[in-house]
N, CA, C and O atoms as CSV, one atom per row, in Angstrom:
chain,resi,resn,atom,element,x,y,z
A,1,UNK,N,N,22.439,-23.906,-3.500
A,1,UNK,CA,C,21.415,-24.003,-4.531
A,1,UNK,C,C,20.044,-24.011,-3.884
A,1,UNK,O,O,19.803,-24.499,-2.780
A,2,UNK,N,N,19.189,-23.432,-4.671
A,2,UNK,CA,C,17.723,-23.776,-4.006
A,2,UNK,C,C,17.109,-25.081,-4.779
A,2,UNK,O,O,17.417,-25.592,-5.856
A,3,UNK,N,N,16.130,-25.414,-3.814
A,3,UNK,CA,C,15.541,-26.497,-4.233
A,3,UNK,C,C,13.589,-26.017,-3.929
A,3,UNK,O,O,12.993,-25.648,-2.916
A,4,UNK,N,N,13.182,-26.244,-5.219
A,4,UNK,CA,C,11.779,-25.805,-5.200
A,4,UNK,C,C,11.315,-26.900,-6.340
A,4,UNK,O,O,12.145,-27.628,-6.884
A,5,UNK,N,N,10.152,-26.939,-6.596
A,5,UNK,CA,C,9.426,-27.562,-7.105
A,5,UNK,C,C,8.418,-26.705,-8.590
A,5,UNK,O,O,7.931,-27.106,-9.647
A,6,UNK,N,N,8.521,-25.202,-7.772
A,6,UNK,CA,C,7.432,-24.326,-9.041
A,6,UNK,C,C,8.741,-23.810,-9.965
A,6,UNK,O,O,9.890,-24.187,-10.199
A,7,UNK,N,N,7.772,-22.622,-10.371
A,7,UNK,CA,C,9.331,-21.477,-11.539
A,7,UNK,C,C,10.187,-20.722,-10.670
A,7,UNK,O,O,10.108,-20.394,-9.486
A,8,UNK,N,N,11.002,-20.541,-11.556
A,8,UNK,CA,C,12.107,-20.388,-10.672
A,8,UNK,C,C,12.164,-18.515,-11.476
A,8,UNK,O,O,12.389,-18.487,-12.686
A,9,UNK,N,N,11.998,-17.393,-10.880
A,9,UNK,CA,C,12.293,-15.707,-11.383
A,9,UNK,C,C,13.743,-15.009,-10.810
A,9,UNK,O,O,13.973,-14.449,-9.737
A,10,UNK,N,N,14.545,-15.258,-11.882
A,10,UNK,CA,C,15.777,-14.286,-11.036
A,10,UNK,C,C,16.101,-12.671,-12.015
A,10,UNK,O,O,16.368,-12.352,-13.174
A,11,UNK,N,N,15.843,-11.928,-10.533
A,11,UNK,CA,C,15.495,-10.459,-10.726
A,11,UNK,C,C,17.492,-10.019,-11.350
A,11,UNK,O,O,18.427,-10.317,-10.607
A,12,UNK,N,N,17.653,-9.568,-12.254
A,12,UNK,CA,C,19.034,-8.835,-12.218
A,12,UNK,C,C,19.134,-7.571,-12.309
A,12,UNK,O,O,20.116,-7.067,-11.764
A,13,UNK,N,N,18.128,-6.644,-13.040
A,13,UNK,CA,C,17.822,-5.222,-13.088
A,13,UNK,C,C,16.932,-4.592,-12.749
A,13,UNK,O,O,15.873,-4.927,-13.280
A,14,UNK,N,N,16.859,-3.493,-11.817
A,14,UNK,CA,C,15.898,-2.488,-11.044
A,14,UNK,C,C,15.506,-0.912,-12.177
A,14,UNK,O,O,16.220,0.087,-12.267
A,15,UNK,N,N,14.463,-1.111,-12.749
A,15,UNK,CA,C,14.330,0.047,-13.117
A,15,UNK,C,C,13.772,-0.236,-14.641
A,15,UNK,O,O,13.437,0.641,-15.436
A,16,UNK,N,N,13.743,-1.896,-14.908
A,16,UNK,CA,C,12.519,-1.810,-15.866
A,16,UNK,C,C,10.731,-2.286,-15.660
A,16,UNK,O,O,10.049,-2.305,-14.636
A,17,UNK,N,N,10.479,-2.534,-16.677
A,17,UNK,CA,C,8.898,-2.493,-16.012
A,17,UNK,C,C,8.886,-3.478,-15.479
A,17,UNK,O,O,9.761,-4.288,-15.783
A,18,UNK,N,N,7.662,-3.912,-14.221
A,18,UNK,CA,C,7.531,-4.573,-13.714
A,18,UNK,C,C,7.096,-6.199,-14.218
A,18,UNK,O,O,5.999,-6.276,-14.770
A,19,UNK,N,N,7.875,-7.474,-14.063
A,19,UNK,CA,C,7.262,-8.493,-14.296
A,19,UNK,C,C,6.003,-9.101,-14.426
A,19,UNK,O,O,5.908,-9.818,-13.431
A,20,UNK,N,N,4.978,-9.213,-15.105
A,20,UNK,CA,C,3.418,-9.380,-14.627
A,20,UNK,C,C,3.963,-10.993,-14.921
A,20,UNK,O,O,4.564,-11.394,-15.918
A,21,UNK,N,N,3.487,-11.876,-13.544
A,21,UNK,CA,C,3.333,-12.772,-13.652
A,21,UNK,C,C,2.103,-13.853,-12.868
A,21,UNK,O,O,1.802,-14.183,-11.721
A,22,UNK,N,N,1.768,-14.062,-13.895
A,22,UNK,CA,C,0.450,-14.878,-13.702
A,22,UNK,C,C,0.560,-16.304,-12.967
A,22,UNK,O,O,1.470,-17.126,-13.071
A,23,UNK,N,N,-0.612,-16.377,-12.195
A,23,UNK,CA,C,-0.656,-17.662,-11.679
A,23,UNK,C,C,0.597,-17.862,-10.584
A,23,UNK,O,O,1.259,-18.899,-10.627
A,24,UNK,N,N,0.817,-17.070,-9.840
A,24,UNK,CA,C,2.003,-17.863,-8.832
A,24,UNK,C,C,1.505,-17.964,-7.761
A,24,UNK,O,O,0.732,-17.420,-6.973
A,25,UNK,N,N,2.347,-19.082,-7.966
A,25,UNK,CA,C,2.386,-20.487,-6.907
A,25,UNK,C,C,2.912,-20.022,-5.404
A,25,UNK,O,O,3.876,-20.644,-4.958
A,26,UNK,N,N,2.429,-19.136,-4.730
A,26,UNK,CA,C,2.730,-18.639,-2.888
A,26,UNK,C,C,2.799,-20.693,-2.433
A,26,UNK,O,O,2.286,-21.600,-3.089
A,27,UNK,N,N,3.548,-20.796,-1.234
A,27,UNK,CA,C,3.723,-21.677,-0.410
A,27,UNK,C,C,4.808,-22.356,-0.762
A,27,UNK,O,O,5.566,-22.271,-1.729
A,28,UNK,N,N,4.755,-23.204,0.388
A,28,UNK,CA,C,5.778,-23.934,0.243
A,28,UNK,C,C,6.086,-25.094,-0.716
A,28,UNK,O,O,5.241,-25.972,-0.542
A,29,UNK,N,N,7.197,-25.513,-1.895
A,29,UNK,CA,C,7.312,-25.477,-3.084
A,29,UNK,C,C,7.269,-24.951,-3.895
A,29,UNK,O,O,8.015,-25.011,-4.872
A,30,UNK,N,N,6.357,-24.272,-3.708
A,30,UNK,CA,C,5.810,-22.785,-4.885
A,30,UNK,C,C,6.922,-22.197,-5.383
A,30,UNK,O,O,7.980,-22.358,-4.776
A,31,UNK,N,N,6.891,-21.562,-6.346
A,31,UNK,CA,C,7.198,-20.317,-7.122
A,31,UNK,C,C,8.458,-19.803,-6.342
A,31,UNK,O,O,8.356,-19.465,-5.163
A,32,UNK,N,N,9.446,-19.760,-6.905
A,32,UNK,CA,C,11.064,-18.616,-6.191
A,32,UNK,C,C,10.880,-17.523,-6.764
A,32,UNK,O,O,10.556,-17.593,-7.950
A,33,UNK,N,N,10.987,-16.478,-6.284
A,33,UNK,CA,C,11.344,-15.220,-6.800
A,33,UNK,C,C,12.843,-14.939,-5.932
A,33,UNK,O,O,12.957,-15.058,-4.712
A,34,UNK,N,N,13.946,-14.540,-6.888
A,34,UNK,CA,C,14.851,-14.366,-6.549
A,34,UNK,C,C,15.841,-13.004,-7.132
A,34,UNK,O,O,16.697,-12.882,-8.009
A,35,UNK,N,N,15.081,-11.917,-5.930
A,35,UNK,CA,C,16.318,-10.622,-5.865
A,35,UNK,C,C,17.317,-10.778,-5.609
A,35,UNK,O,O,17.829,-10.072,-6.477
A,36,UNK,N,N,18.089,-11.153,-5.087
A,36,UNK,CA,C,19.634,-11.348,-4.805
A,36,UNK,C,C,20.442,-10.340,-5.523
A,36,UNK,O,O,20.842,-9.383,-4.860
A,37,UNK,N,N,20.679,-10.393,-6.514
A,37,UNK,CA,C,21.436,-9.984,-7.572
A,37,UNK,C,C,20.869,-8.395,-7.363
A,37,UNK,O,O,21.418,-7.497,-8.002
A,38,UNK,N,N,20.053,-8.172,-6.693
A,38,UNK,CA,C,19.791,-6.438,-6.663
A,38,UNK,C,C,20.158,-5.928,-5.363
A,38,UNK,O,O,20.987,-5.019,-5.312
A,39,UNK,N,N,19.713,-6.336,-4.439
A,39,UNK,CA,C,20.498,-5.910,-3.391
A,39,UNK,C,C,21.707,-5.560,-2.538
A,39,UNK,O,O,22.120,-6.492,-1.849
A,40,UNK,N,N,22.247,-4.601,-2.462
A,40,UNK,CA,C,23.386,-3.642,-1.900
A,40,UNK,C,C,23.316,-4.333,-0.066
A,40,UNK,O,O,22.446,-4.095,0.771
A,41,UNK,N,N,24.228,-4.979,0.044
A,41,UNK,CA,C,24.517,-5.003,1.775
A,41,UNK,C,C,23.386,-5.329,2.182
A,41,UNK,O,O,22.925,-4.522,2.989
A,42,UNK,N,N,22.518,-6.496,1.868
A,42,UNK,CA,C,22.162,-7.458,2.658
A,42,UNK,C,C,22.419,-8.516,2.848
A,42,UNK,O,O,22.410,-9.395,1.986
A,43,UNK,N,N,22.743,-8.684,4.185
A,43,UNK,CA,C,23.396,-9.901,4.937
A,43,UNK,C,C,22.422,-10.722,5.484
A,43,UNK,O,O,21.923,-10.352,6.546
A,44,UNK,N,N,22.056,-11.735,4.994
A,44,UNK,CA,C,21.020,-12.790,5.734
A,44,UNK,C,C,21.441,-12.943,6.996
A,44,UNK,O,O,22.589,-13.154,7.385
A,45,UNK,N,N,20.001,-12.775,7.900
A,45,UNK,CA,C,20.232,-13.155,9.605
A,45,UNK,C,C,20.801,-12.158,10.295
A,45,UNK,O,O,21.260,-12.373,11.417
A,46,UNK,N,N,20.854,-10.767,9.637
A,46,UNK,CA,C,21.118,-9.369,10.487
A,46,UNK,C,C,20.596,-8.385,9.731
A,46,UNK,O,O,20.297,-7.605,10.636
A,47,UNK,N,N,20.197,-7.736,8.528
A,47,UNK,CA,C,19.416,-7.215,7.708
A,47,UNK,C,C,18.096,-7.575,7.865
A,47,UNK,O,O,17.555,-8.674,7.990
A,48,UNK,N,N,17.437,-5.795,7.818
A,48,UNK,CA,C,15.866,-6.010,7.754
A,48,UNK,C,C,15.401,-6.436,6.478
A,48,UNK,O,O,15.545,-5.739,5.474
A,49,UNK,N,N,14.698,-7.859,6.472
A,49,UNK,CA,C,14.317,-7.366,5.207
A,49,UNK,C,C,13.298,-6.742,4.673
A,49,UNK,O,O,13.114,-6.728,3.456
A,50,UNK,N,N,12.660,-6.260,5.376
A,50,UNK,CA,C,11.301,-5.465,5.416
A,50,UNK,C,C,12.237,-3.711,4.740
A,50,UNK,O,O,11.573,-3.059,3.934
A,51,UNK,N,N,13.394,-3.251,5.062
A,51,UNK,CA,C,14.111,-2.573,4.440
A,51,UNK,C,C,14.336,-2.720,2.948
A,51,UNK,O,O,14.179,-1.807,2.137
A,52,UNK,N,N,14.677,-3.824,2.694
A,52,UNK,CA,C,15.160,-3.736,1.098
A,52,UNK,C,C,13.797,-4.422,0.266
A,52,UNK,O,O,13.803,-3.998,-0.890
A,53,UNK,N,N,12.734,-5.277,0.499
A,53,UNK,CA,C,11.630,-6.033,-0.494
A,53,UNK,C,C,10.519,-5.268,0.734
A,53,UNK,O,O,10.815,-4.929,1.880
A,54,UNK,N,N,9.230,-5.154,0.058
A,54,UNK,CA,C,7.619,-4.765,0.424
A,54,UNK,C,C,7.190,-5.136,-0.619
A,54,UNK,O,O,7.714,-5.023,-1.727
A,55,UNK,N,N,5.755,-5.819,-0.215
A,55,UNK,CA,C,5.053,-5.996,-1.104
A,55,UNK,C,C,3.552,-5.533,-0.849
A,55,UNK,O,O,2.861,-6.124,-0.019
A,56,UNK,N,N,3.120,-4.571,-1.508
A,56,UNK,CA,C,1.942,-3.788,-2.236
A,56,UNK,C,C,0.709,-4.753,-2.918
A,56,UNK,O,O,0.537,-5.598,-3.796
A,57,UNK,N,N,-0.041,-3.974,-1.826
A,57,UNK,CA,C,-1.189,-4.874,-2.738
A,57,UNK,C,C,-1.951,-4.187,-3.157
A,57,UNK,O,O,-1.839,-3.015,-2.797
A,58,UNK,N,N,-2.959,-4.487,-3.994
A,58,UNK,CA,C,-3.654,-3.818,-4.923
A,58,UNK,C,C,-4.851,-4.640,-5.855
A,58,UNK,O,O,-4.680,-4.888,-7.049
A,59,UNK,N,N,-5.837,-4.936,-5.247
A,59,UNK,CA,C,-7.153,-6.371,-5.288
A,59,UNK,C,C,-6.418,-7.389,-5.115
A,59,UNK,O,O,-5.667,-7.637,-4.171
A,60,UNK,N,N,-6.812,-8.456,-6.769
A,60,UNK,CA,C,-5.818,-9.967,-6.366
A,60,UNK,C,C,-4.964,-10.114,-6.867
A,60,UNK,O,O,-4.683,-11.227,-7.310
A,61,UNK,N,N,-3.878,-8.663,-7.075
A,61,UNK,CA,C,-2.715,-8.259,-7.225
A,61,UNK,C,C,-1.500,-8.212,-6.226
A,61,UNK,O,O,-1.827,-7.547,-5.243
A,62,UNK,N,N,-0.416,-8.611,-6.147
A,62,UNK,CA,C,0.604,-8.138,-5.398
A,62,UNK,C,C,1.779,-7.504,-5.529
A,62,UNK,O,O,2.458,-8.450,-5.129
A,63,UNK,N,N,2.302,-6.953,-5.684
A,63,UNK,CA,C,3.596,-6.059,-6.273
A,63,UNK,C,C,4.845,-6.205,-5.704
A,63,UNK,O,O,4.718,-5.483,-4.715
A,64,UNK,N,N,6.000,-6.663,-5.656
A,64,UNK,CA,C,6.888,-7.257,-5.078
A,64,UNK,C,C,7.811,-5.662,-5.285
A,64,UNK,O,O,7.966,-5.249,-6.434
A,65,UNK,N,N,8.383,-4.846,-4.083
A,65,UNK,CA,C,9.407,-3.781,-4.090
A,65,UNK,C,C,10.367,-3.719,-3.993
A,65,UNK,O,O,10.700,-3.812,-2.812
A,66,UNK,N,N,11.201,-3.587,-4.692
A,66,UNK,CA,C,12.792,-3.692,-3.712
A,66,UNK,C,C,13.349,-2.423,-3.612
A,66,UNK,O,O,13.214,-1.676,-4.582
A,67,UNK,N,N,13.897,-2.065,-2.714
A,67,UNK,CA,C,15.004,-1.056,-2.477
A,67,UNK,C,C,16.523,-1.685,-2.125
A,67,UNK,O,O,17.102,-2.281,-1.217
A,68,UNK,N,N,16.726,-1.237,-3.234
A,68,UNK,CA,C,18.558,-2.276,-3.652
A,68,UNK,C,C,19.340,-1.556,-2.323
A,68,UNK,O,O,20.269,-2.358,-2.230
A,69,UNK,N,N,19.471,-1.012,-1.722
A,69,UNK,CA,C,20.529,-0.166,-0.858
A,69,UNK,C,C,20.211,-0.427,0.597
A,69,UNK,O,O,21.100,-0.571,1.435
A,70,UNK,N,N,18.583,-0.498,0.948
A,70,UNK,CA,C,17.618,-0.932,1.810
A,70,UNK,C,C,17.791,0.135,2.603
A,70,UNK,O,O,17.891,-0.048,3.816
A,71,UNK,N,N,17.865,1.601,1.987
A,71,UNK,CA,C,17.845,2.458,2.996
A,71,UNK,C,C,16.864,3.725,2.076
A,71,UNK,O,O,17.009,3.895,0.866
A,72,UNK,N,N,16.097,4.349,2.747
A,72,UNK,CA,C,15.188,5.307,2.363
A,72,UNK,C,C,14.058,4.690,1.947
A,72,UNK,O,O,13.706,3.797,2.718
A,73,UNK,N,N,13.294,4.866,0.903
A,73,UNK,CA,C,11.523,4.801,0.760
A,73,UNK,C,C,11.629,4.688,-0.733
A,73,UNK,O,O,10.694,4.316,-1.443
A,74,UNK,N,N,13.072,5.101,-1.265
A,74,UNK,CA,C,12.827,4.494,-2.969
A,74,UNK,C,C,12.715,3.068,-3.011
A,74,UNK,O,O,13.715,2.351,-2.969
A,75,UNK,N,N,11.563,2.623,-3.091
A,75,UNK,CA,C,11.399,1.263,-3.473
A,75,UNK,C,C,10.319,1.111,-4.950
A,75,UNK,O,O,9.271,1.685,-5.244
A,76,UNK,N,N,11.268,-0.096,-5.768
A,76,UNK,CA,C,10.609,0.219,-6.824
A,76,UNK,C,C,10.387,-1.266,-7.532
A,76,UNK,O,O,11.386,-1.973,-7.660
A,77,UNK,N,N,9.371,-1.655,-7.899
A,77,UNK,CA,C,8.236,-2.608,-8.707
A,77,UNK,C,C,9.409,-3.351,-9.477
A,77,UNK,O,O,10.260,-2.889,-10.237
A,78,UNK,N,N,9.209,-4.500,-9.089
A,78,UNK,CA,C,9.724,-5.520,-10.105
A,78,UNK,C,C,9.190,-6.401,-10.783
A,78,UNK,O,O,9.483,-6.667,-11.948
A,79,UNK,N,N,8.125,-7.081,-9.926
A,79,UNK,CA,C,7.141,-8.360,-10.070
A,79,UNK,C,C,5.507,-7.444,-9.783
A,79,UNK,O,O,5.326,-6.481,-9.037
A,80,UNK,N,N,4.528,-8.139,-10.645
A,80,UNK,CA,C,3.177,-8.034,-10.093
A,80,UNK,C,C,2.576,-9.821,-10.147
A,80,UNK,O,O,2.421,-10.621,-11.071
A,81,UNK,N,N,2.396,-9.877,-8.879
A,81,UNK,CA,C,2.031,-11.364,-9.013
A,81,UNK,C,C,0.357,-11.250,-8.860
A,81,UNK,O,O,-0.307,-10.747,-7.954
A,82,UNK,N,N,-0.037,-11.880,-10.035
A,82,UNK,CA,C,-1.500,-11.940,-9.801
A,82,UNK,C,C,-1.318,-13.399,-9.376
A,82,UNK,O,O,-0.566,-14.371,-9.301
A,83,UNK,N,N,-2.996,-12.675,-9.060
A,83,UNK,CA,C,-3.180,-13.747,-7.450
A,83,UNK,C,C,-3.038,-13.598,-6.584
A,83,UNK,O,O,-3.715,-14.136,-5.709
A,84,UNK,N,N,-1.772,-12.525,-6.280
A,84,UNK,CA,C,-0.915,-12.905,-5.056
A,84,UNK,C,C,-1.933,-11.529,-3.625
A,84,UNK,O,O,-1.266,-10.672,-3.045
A,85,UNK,N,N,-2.929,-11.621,-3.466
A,85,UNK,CA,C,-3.594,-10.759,-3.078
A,85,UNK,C,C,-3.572,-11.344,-1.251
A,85,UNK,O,O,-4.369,-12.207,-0.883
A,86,UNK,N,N,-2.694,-10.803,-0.421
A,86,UNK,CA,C,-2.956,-11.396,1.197
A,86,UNK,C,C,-1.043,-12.138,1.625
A,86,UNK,O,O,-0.608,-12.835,2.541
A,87,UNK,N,N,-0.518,-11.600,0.593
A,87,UNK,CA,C,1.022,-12.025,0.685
A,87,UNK,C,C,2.025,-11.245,1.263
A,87,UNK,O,O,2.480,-10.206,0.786
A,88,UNK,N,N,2.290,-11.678,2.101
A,88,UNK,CA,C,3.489,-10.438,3.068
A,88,UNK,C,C,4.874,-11.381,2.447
A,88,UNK,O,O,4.970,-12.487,1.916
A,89,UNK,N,N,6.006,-10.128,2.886
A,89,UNK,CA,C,7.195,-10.708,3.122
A,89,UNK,C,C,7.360,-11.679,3.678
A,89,UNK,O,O,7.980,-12.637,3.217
A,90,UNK,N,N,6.788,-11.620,4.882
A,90,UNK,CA,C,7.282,-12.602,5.709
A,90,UNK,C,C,6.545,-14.062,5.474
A,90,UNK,O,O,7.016,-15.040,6.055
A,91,UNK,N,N,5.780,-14.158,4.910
A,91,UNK,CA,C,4.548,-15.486,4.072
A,91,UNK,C,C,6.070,-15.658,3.293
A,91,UNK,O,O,6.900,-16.486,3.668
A,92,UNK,N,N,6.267,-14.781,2.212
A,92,UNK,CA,C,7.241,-15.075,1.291
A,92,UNK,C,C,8.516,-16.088,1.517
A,92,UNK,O,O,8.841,-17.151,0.989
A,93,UNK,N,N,9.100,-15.247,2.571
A,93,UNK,CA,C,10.158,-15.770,3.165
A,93,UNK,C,C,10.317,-17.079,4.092
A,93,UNK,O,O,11.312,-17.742,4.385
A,94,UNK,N,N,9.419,-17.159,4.322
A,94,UNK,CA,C,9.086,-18.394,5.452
A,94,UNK,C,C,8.572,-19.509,4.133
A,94,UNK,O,O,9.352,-20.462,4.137
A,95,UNK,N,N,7.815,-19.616,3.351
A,95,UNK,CA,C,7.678,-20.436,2.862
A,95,UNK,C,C,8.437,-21.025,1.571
A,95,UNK,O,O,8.142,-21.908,0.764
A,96,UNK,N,N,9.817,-19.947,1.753
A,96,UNK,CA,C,10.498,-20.253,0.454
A,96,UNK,C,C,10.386,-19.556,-0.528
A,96,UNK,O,O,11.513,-19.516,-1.023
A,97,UNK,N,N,9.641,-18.914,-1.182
A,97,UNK,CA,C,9.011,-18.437,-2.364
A,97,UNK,C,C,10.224,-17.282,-2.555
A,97,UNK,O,O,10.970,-17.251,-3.534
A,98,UNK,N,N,10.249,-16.781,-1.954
A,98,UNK,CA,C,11.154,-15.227,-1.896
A,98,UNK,C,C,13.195,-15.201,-1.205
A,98,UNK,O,O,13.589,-15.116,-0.042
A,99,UNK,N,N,13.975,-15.308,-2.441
A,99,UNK,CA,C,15.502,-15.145,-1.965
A,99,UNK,C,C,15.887,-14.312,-2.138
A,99,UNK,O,O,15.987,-13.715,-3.210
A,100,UNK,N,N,16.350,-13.916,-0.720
A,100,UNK,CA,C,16.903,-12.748,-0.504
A,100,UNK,C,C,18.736,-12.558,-0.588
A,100,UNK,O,O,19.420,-11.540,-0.695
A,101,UNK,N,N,19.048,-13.755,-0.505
A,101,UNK,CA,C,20.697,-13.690,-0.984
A,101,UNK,C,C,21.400,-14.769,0.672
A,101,UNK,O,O,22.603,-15.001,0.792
């Protein structure tokens, strides 16, 4: 189980419009966003995850990507986190915010 303190987002379908969600909470406690449920053959602790999630920025916008298969360049919009303007994966992942499975 995770344990966080902000909202909790669990992603199950790739290919509708993107989530606009306001106000999230980056750091530690903050905000989960949780792909899991989309991703094809990623194995935590041997998978890139820079392969299957990118996140796009765009002013004090951030765009969360996934590529469910984590292979090729189709990566496609799930989340737009305003605010989230200066947020990498790896911010994500390190501080909790972002499950990858």
């Amino acid at each position: 189980s995770l344990a966080f303190a902000g909202d909790y987002f669990d992603f199950d379908v790739i290919g509708e419009s993107p989530q606009q969600i306001a106000g999230f909470d980056a750091g530690i406690g903050g905000d989960v966003l949780d792909v899991s449920d989309l991703l094809e053959g990623f194995v935590p602790g041997l998978s890139d995850p820079g392969a299957f999630v990118q996140v796009a920025q765009a002013g004090d916008e951030a765009a969360l990507l996934v590529n469910a298969d984590g292979s090729g360049e189709d990566f496609v919009a799930v989340a737009v986190l305003e605010g989230g303007a200066g947020l990498t994966v790896n911010d994500l992942l390190a501080d909790g915010n972002l499950f990858l499975g």
